[in-house]
N, C-alpha and C positions, 0 to 999 in steps of 0.2 A: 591452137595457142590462145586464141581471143576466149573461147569455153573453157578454158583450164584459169585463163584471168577473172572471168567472173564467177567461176565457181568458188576462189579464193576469197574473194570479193564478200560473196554471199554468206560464207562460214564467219570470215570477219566479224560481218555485220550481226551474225547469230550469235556469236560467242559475247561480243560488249552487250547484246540487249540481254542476256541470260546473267552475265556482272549485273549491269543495271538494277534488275530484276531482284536481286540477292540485298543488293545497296538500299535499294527502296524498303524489302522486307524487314531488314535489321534494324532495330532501335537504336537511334545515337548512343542513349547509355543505357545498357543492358543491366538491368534489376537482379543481379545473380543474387542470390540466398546464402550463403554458406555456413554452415552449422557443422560443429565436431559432432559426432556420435561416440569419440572417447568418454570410455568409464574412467574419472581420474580414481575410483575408489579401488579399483583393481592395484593402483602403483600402493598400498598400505599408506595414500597419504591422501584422503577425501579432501576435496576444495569447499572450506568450511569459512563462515564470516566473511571477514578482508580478504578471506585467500581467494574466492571464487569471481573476485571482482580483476584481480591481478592478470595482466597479458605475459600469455606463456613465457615472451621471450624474457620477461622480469625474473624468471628466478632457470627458466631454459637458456641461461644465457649464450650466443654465441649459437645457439639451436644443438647445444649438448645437452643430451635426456640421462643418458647413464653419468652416474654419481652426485647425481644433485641431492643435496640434503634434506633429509627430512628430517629432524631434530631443527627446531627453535635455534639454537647456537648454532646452526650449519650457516645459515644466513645471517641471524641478527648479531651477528660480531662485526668487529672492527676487520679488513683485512679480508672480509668473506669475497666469494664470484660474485654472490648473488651481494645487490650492495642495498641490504636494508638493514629499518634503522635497529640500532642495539641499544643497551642500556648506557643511559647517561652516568657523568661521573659521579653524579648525587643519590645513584641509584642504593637502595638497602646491602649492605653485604650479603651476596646470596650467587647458590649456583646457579650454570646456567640454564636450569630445563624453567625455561618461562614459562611452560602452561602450567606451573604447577601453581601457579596463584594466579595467570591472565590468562583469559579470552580472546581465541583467533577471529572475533569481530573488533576488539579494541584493544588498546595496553590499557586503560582504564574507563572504568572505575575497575579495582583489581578486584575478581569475582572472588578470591580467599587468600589467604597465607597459611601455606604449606608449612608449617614451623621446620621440618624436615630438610626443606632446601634453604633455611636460613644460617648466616655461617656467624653471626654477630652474637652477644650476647643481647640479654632479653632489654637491659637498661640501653642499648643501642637505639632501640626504634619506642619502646616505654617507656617513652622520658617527656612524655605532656604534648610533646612538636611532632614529630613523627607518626605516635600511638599514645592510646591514651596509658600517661604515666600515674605510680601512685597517688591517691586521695591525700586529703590534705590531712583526713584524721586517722590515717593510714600508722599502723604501730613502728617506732623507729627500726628501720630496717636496712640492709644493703642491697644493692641495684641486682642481685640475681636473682629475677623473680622467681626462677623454674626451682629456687632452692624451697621453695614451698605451695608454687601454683602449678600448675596443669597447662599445657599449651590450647589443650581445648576448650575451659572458662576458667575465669579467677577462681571461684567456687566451687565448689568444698573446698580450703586448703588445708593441706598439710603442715605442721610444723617444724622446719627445719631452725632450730634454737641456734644452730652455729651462724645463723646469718643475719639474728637479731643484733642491737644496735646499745640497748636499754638493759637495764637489770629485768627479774621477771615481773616485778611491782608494776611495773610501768604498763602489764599487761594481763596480770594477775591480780587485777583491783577489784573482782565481783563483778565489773561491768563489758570491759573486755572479752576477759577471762578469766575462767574459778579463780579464786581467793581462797584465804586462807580458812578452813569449817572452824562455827562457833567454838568449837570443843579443842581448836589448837593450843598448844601450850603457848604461855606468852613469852613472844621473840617479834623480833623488829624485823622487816619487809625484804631483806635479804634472803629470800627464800634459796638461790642457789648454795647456800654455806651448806647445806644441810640434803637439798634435794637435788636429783641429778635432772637431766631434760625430755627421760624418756617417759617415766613416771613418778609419782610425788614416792609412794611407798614398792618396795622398802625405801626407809628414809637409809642414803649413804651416809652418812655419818653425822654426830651432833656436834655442830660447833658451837662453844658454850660462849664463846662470847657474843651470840646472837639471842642469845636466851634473856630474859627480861626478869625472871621468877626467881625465887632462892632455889636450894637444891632441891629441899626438901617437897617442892610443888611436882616437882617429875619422880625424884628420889624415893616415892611412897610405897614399892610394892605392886603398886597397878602398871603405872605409866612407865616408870624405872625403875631397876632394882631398891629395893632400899636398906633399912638395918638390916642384918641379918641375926637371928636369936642369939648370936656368943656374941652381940658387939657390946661393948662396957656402954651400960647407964647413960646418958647425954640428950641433951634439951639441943646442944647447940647447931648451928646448920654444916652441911656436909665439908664444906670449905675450910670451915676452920681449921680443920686436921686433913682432910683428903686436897689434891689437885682435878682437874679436870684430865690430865691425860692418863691418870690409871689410880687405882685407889690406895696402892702402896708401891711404895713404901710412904 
């Protein structure tokens, strides 16, 4: 009995110095490492800019993996899981795929605009505050700029005449835009009476009360018809006997 005491005794005493032993080896606070070896590019959504700074549980929210958004608008709306930030009220009218003009390192400076995802008209954000609006010696025009500019530069433009503002003088002065060639007959600045928007000739019709000249200046043969060989004898100008909208009666 007393040998079965101290062998108990003995083991006891083995077993706390082998604790001991363990307690002593182990570091108060243990330096563990932990590093993921996940590919995030494998889910089709790479950890790019801000995103790779982000702690999983920020957009794993709740430690759910399946349906998390990869789309801009999955998160950055009102109302999302994942609660980041969305577009403010001031924000441009525009869809929501935000990379198409920001950068997954910042919302600004905005790297481009997508014209594509813009849902506003162009005098929305081209109005001098937002984007730079028309110049000042800019030809009188209306706010839709794309009726004659390009979403990719102002220049080259096009002529969209429905969206001018002015008669064509105003931009058919020689310095502008062509004017009227030395060899025009004489008529006052009203060039629309007589010319359409898409090209000067043919001319659509003569409106004579733009005309400045007697008849007989156009009337000759060349320019417009004139006498013709059976007309009776006459000095006098075409008016006195003819009208302007038909020769007879």
């Amino acid at each position: 009995m007393r040998h079965e005491r101290m062998f108990a005794t003995a083991a006891a005493i083995a077993t706390l110095t082998v604790v001991a032993l363990l307690l002593v080896a182990r570091p108060a606070s243990p330096q563990v490492s932990v590093s993921s070896t996940f590919d995030h590019f494998t889910t089709a959504f790479p950890l790019e800019g801000a995103h790779a700074f982000a702690t999983c549980e920020s957009c794993h929210v709740d430690g759910q993996f399946a349906g998390t958004p990869v789309l801009c608008a999955g998160c950055h709306s009102q109302g999302s899981r994942v609660r980041a930030t969305f577009q403010p009220p001031q924000h441009d009218l525009t869809t929501q795929f935000c990379d198409a003009c920001h950068l997954p390192s910042a919302w600004v400076p905005v790297a481009r605009v997508d014209h594509a995802e813009t849902l506003d008209t162009c005098g929305g954000c081209h109005n001098g505050i937002r984007a730079m609006g028309k110049p000042a010696d800019h030809v009188p025009a209306g706010e839709q700029c794309d009726d004659c500019h390009r979403t990719t530069a102002w220049s080259p433009a096009r002529f969209e005449h429905l969206g001018l503002t002015s008669g064509c003088f105003s931009c058919h002065n020689g310095t502008t835009a062509t004017a009227k060639p030395f060899d025009h007959i004489p008529a006052t600045n009203t060039c629309e009476d007589c010319h359409g928007t898409t090209l000067f000739s043919p001319v659509l019709r003569v409106e004579h009360l733009q005309v400045l000249g007697v008849c007989s200046g156009c009337h000759n043969g060349t320019i417009a018809r004139g006498q013709h060989a059976a007309h009776i004898p006459t000095t006098a100008e075409c008016d006195t006997c003819h009208n302007t909208t038909a020769w007879e009666p």
